[in-house]
N, C-alpha and C positions, 0 to 999 in steps of 0.2 A: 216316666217320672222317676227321679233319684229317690230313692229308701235304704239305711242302710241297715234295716231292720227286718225279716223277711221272715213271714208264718205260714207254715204249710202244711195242711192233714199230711200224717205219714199212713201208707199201707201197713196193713197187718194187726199184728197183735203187741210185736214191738215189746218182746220179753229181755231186750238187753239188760244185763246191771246196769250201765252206765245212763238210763232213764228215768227223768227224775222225777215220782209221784207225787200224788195229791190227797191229801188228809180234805173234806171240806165238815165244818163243826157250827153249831149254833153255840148260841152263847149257854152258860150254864149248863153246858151237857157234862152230865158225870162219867158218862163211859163209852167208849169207842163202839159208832156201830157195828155190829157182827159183819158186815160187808165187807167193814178194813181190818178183820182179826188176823189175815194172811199177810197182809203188810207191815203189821205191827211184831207178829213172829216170823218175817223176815229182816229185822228190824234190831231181831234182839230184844225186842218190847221199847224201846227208845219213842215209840211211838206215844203211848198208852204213858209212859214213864214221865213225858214235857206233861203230861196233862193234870197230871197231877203238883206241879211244880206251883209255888204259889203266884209268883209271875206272870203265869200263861194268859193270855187274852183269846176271846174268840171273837172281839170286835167287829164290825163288818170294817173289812178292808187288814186288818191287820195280819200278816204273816209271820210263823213261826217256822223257823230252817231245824232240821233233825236230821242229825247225820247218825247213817247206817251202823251199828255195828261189828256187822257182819259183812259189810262190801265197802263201793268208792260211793255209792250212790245218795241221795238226799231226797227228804221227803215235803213237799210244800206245806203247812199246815194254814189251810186257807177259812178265817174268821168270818161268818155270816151273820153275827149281831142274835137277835134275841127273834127267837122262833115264829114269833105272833108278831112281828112285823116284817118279814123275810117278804119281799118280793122278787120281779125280775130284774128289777132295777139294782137293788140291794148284790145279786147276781153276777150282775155284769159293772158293777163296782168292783164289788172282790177278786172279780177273774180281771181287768188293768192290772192291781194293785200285784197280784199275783203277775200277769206277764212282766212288769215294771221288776218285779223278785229276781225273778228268773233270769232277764237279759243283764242285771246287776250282777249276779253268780254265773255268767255265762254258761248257764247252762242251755245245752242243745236242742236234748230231746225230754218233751215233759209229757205224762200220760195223766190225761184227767176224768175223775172218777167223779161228778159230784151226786147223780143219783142218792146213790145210798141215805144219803143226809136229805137233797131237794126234793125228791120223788112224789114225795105226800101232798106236796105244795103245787110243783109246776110240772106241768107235761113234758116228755119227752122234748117234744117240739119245741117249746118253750126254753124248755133248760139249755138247749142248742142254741138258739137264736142268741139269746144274752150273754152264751160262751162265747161265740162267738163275736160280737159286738166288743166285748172288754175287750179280747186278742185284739182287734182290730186297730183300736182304738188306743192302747196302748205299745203298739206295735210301731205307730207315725214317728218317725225323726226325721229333722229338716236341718241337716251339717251341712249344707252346698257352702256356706258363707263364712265355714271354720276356715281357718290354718293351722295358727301356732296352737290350740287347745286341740285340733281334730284329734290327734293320736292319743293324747291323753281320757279321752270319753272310752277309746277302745271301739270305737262305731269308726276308722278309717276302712275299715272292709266290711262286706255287709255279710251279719250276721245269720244266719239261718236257723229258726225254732222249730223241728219238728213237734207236730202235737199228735199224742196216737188218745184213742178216744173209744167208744163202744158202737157199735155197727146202728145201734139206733138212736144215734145223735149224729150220724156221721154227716145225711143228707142235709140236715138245715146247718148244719156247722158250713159245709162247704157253701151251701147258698151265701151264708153269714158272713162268710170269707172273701168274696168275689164281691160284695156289698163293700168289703174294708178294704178290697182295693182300690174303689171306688173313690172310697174315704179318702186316703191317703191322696189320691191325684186333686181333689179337693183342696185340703188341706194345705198339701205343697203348692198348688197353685196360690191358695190366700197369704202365705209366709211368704211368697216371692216378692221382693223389694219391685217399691216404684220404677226405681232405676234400669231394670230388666221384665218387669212383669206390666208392660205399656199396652195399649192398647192392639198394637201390631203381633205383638206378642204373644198374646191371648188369644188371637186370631191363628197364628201357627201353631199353638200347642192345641188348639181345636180340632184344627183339620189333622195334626197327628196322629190324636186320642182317637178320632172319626174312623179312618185307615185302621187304625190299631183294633178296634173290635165293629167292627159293622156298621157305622152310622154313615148316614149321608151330613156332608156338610157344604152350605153355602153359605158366603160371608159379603155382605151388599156394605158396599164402601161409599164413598161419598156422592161421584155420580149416581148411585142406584137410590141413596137414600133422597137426594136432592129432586131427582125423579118425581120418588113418593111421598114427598114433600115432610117430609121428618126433619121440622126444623128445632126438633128438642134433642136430638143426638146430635145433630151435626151444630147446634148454638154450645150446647155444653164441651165436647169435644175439639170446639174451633182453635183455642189457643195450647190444648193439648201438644206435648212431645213429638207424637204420632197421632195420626188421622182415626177419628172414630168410625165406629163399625158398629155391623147390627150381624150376629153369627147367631146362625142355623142350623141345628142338628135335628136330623129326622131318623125317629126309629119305624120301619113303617109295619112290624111286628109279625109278628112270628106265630102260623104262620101270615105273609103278607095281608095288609083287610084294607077296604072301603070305609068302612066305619069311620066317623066322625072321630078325630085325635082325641087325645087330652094333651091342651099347651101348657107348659111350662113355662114361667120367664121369669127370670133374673137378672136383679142388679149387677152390675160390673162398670165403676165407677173405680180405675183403679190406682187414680191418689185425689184427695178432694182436700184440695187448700180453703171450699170454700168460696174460691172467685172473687169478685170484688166487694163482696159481705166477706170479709177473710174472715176465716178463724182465730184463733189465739193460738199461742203456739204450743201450748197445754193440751188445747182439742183437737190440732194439726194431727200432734203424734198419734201415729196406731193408723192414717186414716188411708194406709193398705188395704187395711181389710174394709173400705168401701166397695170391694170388690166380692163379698161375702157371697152372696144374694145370688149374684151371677157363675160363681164357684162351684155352689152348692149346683148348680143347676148341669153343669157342665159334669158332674162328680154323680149326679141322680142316672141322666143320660148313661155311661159310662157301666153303670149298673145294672140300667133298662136295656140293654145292649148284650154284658155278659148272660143274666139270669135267659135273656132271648124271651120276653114275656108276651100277652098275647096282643093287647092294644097297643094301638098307632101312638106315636108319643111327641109331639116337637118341643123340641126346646130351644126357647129365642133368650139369647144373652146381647141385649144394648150395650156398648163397651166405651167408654170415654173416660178422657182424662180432664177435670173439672181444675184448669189453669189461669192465670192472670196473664196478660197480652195484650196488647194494641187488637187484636182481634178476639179477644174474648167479648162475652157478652156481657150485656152489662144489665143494672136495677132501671127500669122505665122501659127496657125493649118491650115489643110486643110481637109474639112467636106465633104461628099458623103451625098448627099439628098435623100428624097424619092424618085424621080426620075430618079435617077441616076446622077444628075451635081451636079458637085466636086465646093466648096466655100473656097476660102482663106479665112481666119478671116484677116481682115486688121483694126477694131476696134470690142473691145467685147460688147462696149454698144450701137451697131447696133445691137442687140442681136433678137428685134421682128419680122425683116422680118425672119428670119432664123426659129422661130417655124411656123410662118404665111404661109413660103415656105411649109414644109413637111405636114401643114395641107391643103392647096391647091393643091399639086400636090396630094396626098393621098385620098381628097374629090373629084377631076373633076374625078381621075380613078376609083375608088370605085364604085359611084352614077350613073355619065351619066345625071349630071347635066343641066337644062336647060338652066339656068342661077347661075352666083356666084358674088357674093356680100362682101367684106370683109370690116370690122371696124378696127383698130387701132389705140393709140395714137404713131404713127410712127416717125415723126420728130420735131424736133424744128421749123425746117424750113418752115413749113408749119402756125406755128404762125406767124413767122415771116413777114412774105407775105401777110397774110389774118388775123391776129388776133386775137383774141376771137369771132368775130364774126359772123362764117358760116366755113365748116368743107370744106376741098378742097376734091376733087371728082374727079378721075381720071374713065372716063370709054369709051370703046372700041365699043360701041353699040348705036345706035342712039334712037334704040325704048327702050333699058333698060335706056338712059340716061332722056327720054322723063317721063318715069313713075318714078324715080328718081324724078325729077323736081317738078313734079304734087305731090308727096306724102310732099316733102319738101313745097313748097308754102301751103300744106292743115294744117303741123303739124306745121310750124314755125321753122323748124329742119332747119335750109337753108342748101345749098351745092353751093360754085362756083368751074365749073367747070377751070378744066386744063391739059395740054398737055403732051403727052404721045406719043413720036416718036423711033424710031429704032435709032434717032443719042443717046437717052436719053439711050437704054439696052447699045451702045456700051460704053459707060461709066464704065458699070458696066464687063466688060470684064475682065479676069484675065491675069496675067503672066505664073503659074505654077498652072495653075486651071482654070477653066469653066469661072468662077467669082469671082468677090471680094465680100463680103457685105459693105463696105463703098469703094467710091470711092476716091482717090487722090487727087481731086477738090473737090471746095466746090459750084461749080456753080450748077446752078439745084436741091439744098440741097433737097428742100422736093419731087421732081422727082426722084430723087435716087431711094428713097423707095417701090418706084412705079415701076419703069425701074426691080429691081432686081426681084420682087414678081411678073413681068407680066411673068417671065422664067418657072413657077411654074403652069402656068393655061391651063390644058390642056396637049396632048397628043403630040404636037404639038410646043409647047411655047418654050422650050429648042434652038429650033431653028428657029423659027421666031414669029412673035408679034402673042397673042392668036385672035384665029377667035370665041372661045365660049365666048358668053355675058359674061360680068366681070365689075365689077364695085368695085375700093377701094376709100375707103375712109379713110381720115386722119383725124382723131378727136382729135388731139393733143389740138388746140387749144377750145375746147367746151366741153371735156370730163367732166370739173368740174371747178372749177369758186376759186379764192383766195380771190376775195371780194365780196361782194352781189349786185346782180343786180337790176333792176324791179322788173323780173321775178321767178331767182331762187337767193336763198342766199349764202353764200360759201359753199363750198363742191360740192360732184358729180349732175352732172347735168340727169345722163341718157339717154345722146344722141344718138338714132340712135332705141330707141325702138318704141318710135312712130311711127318713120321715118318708121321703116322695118314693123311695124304693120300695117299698113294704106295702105303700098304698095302692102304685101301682102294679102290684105281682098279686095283689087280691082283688081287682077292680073287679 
């Protein structure tokens, strides 16, 4: 995957002048702590001198540059906001904002100290994790598509940030790290325009990634799916560019186990006009990243893979391109799923539970899954509701919703949860079919998507609510961002790789 952006633990101790340090400060702090009195009289007091200045901010996210007086070197002075709301999250704000600093002053090599100031608040382990997440995270650039402006960013060569750091952050930074490569492949996958990022395409840069760190991958094409009778990938996919797919990555863990997996599946819908419910040309745009859900999934894998974790892991990404054709499908067909329940089309740009379906009934019978996990950007509805800011969370398990929980509060990934009843499947009932895929009402909008896809989970589901752990989630609103944040800037966010990363490395 292109980066022209490149962060890498350096060995040592990394005493060069030419190393640019890190001041980190709470808000209202009147005087340097004793831990950076060394830097501050190597410094000339220049350090100790901005802070006094009336100016000075210690905002969370805001940085102050301080140049040496005594060398070439520079010192970060990185704002953590006000003491009694400092979290991890707070954390791994400031450390983007800070890498965003630093690749703007090209500078190379940056040594970061934030103990001294966070110690009292987050653990070791902790304060690594979230360092590392901001590097990561601010780290992502996606120029494949520059020309005339490439050279002017100064990203036409990729740039290199050593980070030197304290020997007891080192091990979760580098975890941290190997998570943000992850990211990054993510990420560049979701920016990848419709025009190259097709279904065929996704399918090669799978089996690549596969080769590149350990995975098995198998990718069932139309014969395979026609087969298993998946006529919700292969009807959504029909008047697609390229032929849809259903791709396979197996981690089978480390080392190798018998144990029941944990599935993963994700959306990968990768331009959604909408079909012949077209969209407007207001809600067309951006709808690359229909391919979020399925992204993320490929980008978790890729993580589960470096970290070499202990459980078995697959991950199923449905890949289709939801077009208009003489062979597209249309509003009144009626679909036979992998499992056998028959689906009214009653709108065609309900188009992702319908691959979602045949890769969930297709993954619980396959596997013998422990648990299943699914991403989407499924509904409007669910922005609607909750926003940009935390992904709604539909899940059936009290101990899968609990490590959920726990791995969201650790990544900053949030999840709120919501409700998922037998009045919400009957909704989704049909006339002259099993079911509908959009229902007649608009209540419970972003429940729909959940009600229809819990029919799919298990052996079982077709006919009452499923008993295997299941967990969906709606990343509609957090898959990728139209204006810049703190955090991330516009473009795709990566949601749900941390999230599944974190989960899976503590299961």
């Amino acid at each position: 995957m292109e980066s022209y952006r490149r962060i890498r633990l350096a060995r040592g101790a990394g005493k060069s002048p030419l190393i640019a340090e890190t001041v980190f400060l709470f808000q209202k702090t009147n005087r340097l702590q004793s831990a950076y009195a060394p830097l501050n009289r190597a410094t000339g007091g220049a350090v100790a001198a901005a802070m006094r200045r009336a100016e000075f901010s210690a905002e969370t996210g805001v940085i102050s540059t301080v140049h040496s007086l005594k060398s070439s070197s520079c010192v970060f002075m990185v704002g953590l906001g006000a003491e009694s709301r400092f979290d991890a999250n707070t954390l791994r704000t400031a450390t983007a904002k800070l890498t965003y600093a630093a690749f703007a002053a090209r500078v190379r090599s940056l040594r970061l100290n934030p103990m001294p100031a966070v110690g009292r608040t987050l653990t070791a382990d902790d304060t690594a994790s979230a360092i590392a997440d901001g590097l990561a995270i601010a780290g992502f650039s996606f120029n494949r598509f520059k020309s005339i402006t490439r050279p002017a960013t100064g990203d036409a060569v990729p740039i290199d940030l050593q980070i030197y750091t304290a020997p007891d952050l080192r091990r979760m930074m580098e975890r941290g790290l190997k998570i943000g490569e992850a990211l990054t492949t993510a990420r560049t996958l979701s920016a990848t325009p419709p025009n190259v990022a097709h279904p065929r395409y996704i399918a090669t840069e799978s089996r690549r990634l596969a080769k590149r760190v350990g995975l098995r991958c198998t990718i069932l094409g139309q014969s395979s799916m026609k087969r298993l009778g998946m006529e919700g990938i292969r009807s959504v996919g029909r008047a697609g560019s390229t032929p849809p797919s259903l791709i396979c990555l197996d981690w089978p863990g480390h080392p190798p186990n018998r144990n029941g997996p944990i599935l993963l599946v994700g959306k990968a819908v990768t331009f959604d006009t909408g079909g012949y419910s077209l969209k407007t040309g207001g809600s067309m745009r951006g709808m690359k990243y229909d391919k979020c859900g399925g992204m993320a999934v490929i980008g978790a894998m890729e993580a589960i893979a470096r970290l070499k974790v202990r459980p078995r892991v697959i991950g199923l990404i449905p890949c289709a391109e939801n077009m208009i054709d003489t062979t597209a499908y249309r509003v009144d067909d009626i679909l036979t799923l992998c499992n056998g329940v028959t689906v009214e089309i009653t709108n065609t740009d309900a188009e992702g539970r319908l691959i979602l379906a045949d890769a969930l009934a297709y993954g619980t019978k396959r596997y013998q899954p422990q648990a299943v996990i699914d991403l989407a950007t499924l509904t409007g509805g669910v922005v609607v509701a909750l926003g940009s800011f935390c992904a709604g969370m539909f899940c059936n398990n009290p101990t899968l919703r609990r490590r959920l929980e726990t791995a969201a509060t650790a990544t900053g990934e949030r999840l709120w949860p919501l409700p998922l009843w037998q009045d919400h499947r009957q909704l989704m009932v049909g006339t002259h079919s099993d079911l509908v895929n959009s229902a007649a009402v608009r209540e419970a909008q972003p429940i729909q998507g959940a009600a229809f896809l819990s029919h799919f989970v298990g052996e079982t589901a077709p006919i009452a609510m499923p008993t295997l752990p299941w967990a969906h989630l709606d990343i509609a609103g957090v898959a990728s961002r139209s204006t810049d944040s703190p955090l991330y800037p516009k473009g795709p966010t990566g949601f749900g790789v941390r999230l599944l990363a974190h989960l899976i490395v503590n299961w």
